[in-house]
C-alpha positions as CSV (number, residue, x, y, z in Angstrom):
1,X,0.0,0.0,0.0
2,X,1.3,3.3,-1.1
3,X,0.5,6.6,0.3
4,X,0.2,9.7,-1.3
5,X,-0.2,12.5,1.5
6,X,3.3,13.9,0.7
7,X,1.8,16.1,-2.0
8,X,-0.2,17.4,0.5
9,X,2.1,18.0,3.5
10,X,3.1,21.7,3.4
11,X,-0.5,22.4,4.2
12,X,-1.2,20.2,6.2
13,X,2.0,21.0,8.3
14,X,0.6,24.8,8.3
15,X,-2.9,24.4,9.5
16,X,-1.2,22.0,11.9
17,X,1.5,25.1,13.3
18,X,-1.7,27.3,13.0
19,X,-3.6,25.3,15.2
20,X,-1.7,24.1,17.5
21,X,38.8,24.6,10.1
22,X,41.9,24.1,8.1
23,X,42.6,24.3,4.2
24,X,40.9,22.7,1.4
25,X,43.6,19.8,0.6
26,X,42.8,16.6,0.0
27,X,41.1,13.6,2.2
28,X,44.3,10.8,1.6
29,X,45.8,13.9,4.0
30,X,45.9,11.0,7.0
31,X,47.1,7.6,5.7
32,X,44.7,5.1,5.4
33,X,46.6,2.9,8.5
34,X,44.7,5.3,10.6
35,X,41.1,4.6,9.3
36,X,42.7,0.5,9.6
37,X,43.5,1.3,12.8
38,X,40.1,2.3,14.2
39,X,38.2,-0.5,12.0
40,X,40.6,-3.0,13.3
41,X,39.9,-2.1,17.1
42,X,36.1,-2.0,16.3
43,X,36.3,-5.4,15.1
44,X,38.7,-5.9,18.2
45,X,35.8,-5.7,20.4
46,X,34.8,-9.4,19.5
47,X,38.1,-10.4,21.8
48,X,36.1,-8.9,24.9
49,X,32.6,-10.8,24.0
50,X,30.9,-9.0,21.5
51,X,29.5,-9.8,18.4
52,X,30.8,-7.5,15.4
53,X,29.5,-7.7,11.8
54,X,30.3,-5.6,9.2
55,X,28.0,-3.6,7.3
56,X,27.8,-1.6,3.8
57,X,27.1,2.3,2.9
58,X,25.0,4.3,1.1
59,X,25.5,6.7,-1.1
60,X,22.1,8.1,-2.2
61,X,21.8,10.4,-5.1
62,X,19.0,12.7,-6.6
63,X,18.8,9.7,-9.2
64,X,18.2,7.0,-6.2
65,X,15.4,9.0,-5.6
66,X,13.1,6.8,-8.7
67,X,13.4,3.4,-5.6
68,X,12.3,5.1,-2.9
69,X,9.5,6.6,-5.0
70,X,8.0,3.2,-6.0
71,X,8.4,1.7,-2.1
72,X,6.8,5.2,-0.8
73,X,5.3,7.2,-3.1
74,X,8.0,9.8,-2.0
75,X,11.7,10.9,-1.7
76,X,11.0,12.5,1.2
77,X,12.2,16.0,1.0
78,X,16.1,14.7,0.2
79,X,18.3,18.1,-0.3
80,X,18.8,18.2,-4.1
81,X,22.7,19.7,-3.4
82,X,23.9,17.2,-1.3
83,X,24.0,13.3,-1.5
84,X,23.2,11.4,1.9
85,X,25.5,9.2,3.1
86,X,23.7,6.0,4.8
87,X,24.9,3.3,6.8
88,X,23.1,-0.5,5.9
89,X,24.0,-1.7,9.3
90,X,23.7,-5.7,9.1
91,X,20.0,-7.2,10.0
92,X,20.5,-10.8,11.1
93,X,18.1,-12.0,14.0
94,X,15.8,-8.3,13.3
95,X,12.7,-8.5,11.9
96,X,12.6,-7.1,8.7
97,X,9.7,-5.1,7.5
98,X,7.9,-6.8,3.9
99,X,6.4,-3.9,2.7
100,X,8.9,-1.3,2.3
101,X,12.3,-2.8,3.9
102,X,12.6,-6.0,2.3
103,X,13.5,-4.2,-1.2
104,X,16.2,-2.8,0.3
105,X,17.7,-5.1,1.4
106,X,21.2,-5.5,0.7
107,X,24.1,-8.1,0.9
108,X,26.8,-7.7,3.2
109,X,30.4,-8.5,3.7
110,X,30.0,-10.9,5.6
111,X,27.2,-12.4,3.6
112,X,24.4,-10.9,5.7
113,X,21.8,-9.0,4.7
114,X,21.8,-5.2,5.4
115,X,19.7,-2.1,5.1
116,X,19.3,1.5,5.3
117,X,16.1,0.6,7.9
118,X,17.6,-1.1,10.9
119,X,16.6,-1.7,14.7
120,X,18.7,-2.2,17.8
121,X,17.6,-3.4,21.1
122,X,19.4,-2.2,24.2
123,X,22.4,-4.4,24.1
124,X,23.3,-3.3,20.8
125,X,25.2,-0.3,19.2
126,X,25.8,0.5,15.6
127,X,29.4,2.2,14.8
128,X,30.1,4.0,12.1
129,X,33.8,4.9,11.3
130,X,33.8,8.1,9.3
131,X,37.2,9.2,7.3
132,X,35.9,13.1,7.5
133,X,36.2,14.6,3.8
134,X,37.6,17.7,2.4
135,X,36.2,20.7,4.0
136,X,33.3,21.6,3.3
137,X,30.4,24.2,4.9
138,X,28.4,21.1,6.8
139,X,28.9,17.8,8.3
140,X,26.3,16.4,10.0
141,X,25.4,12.7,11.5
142,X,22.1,12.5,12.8
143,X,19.8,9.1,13.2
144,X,16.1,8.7,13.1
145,X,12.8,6.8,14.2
146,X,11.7,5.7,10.8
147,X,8.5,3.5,11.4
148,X,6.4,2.9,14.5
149,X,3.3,0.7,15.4
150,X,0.0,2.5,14.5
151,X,-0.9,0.7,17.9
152,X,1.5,2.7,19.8
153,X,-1.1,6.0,19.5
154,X,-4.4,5.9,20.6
155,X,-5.0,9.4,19.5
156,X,-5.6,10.5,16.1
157,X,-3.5,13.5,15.0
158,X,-3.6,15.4,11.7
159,X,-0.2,14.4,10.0
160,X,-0.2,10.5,11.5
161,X,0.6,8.7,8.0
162,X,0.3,5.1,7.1
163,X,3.6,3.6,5.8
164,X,3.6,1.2,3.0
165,X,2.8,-1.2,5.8
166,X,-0.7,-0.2,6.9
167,X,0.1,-1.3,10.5
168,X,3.0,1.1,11.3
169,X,3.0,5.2,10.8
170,X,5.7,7.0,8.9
171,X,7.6,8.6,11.4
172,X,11.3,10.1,10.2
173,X,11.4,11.7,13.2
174,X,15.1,12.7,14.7
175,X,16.2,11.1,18.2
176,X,17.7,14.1,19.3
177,X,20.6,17.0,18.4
178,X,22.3,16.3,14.9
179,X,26.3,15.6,15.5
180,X,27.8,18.1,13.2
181,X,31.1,19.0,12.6
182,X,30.5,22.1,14.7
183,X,30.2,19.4,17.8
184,X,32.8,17.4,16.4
185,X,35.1,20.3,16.4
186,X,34.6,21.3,20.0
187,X,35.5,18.0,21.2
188,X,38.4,16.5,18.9
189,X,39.2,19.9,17.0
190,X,38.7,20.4,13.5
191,X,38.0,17.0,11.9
192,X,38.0,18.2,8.2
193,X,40.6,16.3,5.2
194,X,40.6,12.9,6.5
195,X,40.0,12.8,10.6
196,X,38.6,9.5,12.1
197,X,35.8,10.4,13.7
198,X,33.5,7.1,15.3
199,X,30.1,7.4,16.1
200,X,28.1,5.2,18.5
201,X,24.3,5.0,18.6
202,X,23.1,3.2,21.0
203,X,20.4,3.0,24.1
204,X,22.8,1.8,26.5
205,X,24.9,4.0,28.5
206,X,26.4,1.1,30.2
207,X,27.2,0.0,26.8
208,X,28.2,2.8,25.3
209,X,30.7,3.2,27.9
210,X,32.4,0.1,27.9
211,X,32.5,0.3,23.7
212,X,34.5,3.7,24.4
213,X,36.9,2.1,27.4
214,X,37.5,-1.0,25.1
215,X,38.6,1.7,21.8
216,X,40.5,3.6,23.8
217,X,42.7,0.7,25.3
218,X,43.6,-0.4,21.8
219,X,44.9,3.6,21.2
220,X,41.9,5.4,19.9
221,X,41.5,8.9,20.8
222,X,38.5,9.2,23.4
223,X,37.8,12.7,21.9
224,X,36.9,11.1,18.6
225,X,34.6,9.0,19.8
226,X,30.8,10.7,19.6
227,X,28.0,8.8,21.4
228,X,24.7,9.1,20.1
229,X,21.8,8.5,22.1
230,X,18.9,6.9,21.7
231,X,16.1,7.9,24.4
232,X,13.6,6.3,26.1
233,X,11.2,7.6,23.6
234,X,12.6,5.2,21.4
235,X,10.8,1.6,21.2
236,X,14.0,-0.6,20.9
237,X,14.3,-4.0,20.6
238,X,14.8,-6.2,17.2
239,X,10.9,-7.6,16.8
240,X,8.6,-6.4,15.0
241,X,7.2,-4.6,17.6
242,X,10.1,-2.1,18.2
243,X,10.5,1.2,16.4
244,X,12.9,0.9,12.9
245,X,15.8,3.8,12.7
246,X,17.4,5.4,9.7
247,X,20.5,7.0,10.2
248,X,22.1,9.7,7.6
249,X,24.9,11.6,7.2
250,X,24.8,15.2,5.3
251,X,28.0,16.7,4.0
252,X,27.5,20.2,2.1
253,X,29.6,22.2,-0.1
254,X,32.6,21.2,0.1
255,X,35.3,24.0,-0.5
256,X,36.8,21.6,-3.7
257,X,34.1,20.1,-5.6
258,X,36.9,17.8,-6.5
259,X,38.1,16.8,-3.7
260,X,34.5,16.5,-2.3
261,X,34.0,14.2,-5.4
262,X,36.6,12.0,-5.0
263,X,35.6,11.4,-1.0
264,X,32.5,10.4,-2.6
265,X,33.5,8.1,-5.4
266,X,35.4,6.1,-2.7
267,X,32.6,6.3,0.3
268,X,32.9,2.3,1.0
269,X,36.7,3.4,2.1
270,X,35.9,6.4,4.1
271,X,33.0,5.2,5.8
272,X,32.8,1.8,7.3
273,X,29.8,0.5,9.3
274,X,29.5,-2.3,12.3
275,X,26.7,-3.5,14.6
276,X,28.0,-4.6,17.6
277,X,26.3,-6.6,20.2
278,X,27.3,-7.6,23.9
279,X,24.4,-9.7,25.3
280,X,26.4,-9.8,28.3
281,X,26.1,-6.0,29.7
282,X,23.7,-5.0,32.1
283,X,21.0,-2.5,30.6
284,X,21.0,1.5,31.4
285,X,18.5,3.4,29.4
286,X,19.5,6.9,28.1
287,X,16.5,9.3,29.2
288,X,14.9,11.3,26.6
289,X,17.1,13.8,24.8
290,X,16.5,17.3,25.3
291,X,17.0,19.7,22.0
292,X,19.7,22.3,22.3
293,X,17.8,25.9,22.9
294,X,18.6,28.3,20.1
295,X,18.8,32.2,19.8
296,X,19.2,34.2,16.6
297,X,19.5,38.0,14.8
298,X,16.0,39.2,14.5
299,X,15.4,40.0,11.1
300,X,12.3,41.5,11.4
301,X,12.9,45.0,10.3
302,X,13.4,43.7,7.0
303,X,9.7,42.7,6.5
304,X,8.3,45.8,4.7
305,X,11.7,46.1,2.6
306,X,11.1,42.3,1.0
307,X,7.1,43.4,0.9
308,X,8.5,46.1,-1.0
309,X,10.5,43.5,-3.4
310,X,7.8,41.4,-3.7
311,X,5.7,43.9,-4.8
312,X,8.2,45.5,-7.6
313,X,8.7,41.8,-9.0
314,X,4.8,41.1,-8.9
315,X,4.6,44.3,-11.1
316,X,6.7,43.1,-13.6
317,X,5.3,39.4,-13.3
318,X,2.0,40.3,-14.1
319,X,3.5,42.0,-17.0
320,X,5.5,40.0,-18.6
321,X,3.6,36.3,-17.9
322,X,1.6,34.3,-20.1
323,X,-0.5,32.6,-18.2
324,X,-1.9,30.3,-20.7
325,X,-4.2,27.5,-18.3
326,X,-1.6,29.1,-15.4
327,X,-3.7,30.4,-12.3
328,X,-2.8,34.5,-11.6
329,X,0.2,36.1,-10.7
330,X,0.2,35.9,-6.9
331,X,3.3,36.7,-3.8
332,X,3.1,34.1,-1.6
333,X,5.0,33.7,1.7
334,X,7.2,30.5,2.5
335,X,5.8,28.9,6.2
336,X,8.0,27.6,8.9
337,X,7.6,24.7,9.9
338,X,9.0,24.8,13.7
339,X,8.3,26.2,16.7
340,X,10.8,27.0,19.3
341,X,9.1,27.8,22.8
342,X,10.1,31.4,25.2
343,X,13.5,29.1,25.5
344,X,14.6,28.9,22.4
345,X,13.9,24.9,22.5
346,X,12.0,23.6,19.4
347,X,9.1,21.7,20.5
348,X,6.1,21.7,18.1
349,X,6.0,21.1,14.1
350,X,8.8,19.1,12.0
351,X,10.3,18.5,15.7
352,X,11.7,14.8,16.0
353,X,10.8,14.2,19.6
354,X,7.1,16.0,18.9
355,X,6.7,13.7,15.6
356,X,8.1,10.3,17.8
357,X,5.4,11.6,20.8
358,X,2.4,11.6,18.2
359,X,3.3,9.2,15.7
360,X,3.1,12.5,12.9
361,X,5.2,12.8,10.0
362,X,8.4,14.7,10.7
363,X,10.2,14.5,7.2
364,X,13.9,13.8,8.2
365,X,13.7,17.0,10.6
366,X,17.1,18.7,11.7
367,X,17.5,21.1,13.9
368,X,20.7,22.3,12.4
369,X,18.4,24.4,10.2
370,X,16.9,27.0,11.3
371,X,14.2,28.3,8.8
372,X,13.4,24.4,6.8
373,X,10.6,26.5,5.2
374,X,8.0,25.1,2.5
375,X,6.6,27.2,-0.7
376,X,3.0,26.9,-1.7
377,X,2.5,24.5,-5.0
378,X,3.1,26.0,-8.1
379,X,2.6,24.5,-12.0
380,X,5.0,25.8,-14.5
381,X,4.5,26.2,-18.1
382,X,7.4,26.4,-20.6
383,X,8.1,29.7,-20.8
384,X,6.9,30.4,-17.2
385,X,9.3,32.4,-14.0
386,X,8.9,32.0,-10.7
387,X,10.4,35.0,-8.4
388,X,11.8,33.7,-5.0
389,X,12.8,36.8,-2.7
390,X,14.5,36.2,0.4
391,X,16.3,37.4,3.4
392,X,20.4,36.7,3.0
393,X,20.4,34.8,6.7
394,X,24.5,35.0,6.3
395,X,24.1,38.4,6.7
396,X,22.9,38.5,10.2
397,X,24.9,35.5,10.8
398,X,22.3,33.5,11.2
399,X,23.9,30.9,9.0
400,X,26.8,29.1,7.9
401,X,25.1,28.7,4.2
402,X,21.9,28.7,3.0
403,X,20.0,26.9,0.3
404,X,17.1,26.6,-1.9
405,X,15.7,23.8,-3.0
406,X,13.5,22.9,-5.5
407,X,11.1,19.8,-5.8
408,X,8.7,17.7,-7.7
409,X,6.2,18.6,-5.2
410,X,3.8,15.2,-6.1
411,X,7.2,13.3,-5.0
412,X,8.7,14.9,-2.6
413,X,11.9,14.1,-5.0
414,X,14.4,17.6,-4.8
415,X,15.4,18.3,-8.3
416,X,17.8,21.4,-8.7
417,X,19.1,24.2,-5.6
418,X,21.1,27.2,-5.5
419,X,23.1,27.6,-2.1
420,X,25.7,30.1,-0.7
421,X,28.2,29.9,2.2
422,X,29.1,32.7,5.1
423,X,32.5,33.4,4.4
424,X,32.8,34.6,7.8
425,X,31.7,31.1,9.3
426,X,33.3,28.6,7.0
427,X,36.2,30.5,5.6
428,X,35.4,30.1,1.9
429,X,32.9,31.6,-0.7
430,X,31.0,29.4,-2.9
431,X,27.2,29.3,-4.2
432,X,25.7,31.5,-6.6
433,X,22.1,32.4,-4.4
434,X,23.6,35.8,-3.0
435,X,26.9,36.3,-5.0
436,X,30.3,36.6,-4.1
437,X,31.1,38.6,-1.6
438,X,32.8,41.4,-3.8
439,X,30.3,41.5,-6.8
440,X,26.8,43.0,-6.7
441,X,24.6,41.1,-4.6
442,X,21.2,38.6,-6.3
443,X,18.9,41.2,-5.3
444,X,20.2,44.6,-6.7
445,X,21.3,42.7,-10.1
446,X,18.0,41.0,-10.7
447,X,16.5,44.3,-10.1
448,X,19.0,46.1,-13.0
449,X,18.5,43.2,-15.3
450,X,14.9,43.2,-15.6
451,X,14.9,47.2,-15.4
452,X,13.2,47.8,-11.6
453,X,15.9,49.2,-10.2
454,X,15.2,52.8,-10.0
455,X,11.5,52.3,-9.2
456,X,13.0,51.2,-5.2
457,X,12.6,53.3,-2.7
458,X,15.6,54.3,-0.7
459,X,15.1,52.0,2.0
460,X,14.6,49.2,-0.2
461,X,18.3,50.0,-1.9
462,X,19.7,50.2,1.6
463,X,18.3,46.6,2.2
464,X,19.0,45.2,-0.9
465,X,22.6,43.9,0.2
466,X,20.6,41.9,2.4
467,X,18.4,40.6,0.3
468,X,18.5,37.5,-2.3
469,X,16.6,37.1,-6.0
470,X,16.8,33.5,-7.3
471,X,14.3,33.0,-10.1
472,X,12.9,29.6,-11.5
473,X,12.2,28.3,-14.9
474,X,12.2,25.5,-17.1
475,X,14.0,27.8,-19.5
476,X,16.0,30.6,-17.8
477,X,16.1,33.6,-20.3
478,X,15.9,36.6,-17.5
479,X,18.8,37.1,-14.8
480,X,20.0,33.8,-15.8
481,X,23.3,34.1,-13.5
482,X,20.6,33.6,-10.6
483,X,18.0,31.7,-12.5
484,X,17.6,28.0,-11.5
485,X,17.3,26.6,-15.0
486,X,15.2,23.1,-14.5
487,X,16.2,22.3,-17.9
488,X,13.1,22.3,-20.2
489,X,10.6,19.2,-19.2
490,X,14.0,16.9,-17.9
491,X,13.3,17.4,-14.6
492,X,9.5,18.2,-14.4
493,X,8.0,16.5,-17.0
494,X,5.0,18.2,-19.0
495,X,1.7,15.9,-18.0
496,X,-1.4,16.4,-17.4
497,X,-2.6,17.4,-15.2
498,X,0.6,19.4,-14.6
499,X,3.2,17.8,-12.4
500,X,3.6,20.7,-9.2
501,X,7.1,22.3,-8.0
502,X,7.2,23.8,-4.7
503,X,10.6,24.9,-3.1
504,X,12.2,24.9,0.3
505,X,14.4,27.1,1.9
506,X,17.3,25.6,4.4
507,X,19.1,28.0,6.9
508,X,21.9,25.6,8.6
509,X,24.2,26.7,11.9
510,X,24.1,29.8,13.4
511,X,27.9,30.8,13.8
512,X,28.9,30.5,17.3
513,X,26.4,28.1,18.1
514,X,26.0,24.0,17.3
515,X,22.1,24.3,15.9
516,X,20.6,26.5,13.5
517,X,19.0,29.5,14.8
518,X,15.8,30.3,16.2
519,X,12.9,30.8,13.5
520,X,10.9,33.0,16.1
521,X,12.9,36.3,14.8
522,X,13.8,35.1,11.2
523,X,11.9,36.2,7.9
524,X,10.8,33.6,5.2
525,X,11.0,33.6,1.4
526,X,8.1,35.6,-0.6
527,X,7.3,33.6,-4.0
528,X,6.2,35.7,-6.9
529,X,4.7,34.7,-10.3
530,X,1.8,32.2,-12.1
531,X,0.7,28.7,-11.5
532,X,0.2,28.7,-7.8
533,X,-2.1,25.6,-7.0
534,X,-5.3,25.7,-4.9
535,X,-4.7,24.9,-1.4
């Protein structure tokens, strides 16, 4: 059984909210006898009375995007400029859901079966040894409830969805604070070109313990070892019964596209995964994790400045659109989709601990970003520009970089983006949604090119270095330095009805800090121009 509500799920997440470093060199910078080292004494552990199987990796593209569709009707919101990274830890005595795991399942090393979907009760741990690539502006390793028992919540709640297997809800919900590079950092010091860095998830803080003691007597460094926890809002165990987990890794512009290629092209070397078990160990539950609170710039004072933009661009729109069977030129506003309380903690909307509490849909939610905002539904025809005006969150260093994405909205399936870095926070420029630093800013030279530039007020030009333009189009002719160019019907195909786009806009650590920031004070994306759908 499919399900088809991820079409739907910006507005239903709305009405829901209503309601309710070093330099850029190369990764073979350590020798590979320090990523043997580590594997070696993780597979050491079997000399103190574990069990240790191998496991394989993941490297999931925009194009893996067509398997996921046919399991799930959806690719889930993946980030169209950066590949996940996914351990297939090994599944041998778990139960393994039918309906949507059993196809991807994969062999093992050691001739097991593994899979992106895995479960761990409390006496087990999954390692992931991680050779950190080239660096890059984001690093992130985060793990998440994926499925859970429809029987688990006796209350109905708007965004509880039925998996492919009708007797457990879609969850995707994250266990707790992502472990980015940020966290990394402040522990082992800067882990970028080729530091081993091990991560342990597990329940168990008895276990986790003893994994760490046992690592560090073979001569691994107890600084690189980061534990991830699993709370007691998690349902472990390996039956049916027990919650399944995903876990991915994000890594995001790196510095050397190169470089960050070639990490890529040899993942199964730079990222090796175990499960380890110890039946053994007594059993210490890890309470529930607690979200780190966040802060942030206000950027509020900017609101009638982008009203002003939106307006100007609206102008022209209505201009200079054929609508054809295209709805009106309209300005929409992107919605959060998180709520931090007086504290700065997130706790209602795409919040992992809410989602897990509810059994809603959380969409691989990360607190790293701060804004993770949706865009109505829009149809495009072929000749057809969509206006996306924005507040530069770099700015106000609010960010480390920014993105925007853009989807097949019927899929969930992220298609094409345009991204920028804060030079300030990750010592490198690269991106082309603001500009570089030392050139004229997205928003001043979209507003020369298409001839609106002297019709802004002064306080508009005095915000305008703070301010982004992207544009969208199946065929970019207009401001095509800053025109995401989806490439005729390639990437959305012309059917009818037509196939929807809708776009998302990703803010990700707030300098200083180790989440993204608050989206109490921050200002969303206006939209501009034909097509939007009905909601």
């Amino acid at each position: 059984m499919k399900n088809k509500y991820l079409r739907f799920i910006p507005i239903s997440i709305f009405a829901f909210l209503v309601i309710g470093c070093s330099d850029g060199s190369d990764s073979t910078s350590t020798p590979s006898s320090a990523m043997d080292k580590t594997t070696n004494a993780v597979k050491g552990l079997a000399a103190s009375g574990y069990q240790v199987t191998q496991g394989n990796v993941f490297l999931f593209t925009n194009s893996d995007c067509a398997q996921f569709i046919e399991i799930f009707d959806s690719c889930f919101g993946n980030n169209a400029a950066a590949p996940y990274v996914i351990p297939q830890p090994p599944t041998t005595g778990t139960y393994v859901d039918p309906y949507y795991a059993e196809p991807l399942n994969t062999p093992g090393p050691d001739g097991v079966n593994t899979n992106v979907a895995f479960r761990l009760d409390d006496q087990d741990a999954l390692i992931t040894v991680v050779k950190y690539p080239p660096k890059g502006a984001y690093f992130g390793y985060q793990s998440y409830v994926f499925t859970s028992e429809t029987s688990n919540y006796p209350q109905s709640y708007p965004l509880q969805v039925v998996s492919p297997d009708i007797d457990r809800y879609e969850i995707f919900g994250s266990v707790g604070n992502d472990i980015n590079n940020i966290i990394v950092q402040n522990q082992a010091g800067s882990p970028w070109n080729g530091e081993i860095i091990t991560y342990v998830t597990t329940s168990n803080q008895l276990l986790a313990d003893q994994i760490t003691s046992n690592l560090v007597a073979q001569g691994i460094n107890q600084n690189t070892i980061m534990v991830e926890k699993l709370g007691s809002n998690v349902r472990t165990g390996r039956g049916k019964e027990a919650d399944d987990l995903v876990t991915l890794m994000r890594y995001a512009l790196p510095q050397d596209e190169k470089s960050g290629d070639d990490w890529y092209s040899s993942i199964s070397n730079n990222v090796v995964v175990f499960k380890v078990n110890n039946s053994n160990i007594a059993i210490t539950r890890y309470p529930q994790n607690q979200y780190t609170a966040r802060s942030a710039t206000t950027e509020l004072q900017l609101i009638p400045a982008l009203d002003e933009l939106a307006s100007l661009l609206e102008s022209w729109s209505v201009t200079h659109s054929a609508l054809g069977s295209l709805t009106a030129v309209s300005t929409s506003s992107f919605k959060r989709t998180t709520l931090d309380n007086m504290d700065g903690i997130p706790t209602i909307g795409l919040v992992g601990s809410d989602c897990i509490n509810k059994g809603t849909i959380c969409a691989g939610d990360n607190q790293d970003t701060s804004t993770y905002a949706f865009s109505p539904n829009f149809d495009l025809s072929n000749d057809s520009i969509l206006f996306v005006a924005g507040v530069d969150h770099n700015k106000f260093n609010n960010s480390s970089y920014i993105s925007l994405s853009i989807y097949n909205a019927a899929q969930m399936a992220g298609i094409a983006s345009s991204s920028q870095t804060n030079f300030s926070a990750v010592g490198f420029n690269s991106g082309s949604l603001t500009g570089s630093d030392k050139a004229i800013n997205s928003a001043e030279y979209v507003l020369r090119e298409i001839g609106l530039y002297d019709s802004a007020s002064g306080i508009l030009k005095l915000a305008l270095p703070n301010l982004y333009i992207n544009l969208v189009s199946k065929n970019c002719s207009v401001a095509v330095q800053y025109c995401i160019d989806l490439n005729g019907n390639s990437l959305i195909p012309d059917t009818n009805p037509p196939t929807p786009i809708n776009m998302y806009e990703r803010s990700y650590i707030r300098p200083g800090a180790t989440t993204g920031a608050s989206p109490n004070v921050m200002v969303y994306p206006r939209v501009i121009g034909p097509g939007k759908q009905a909601s």
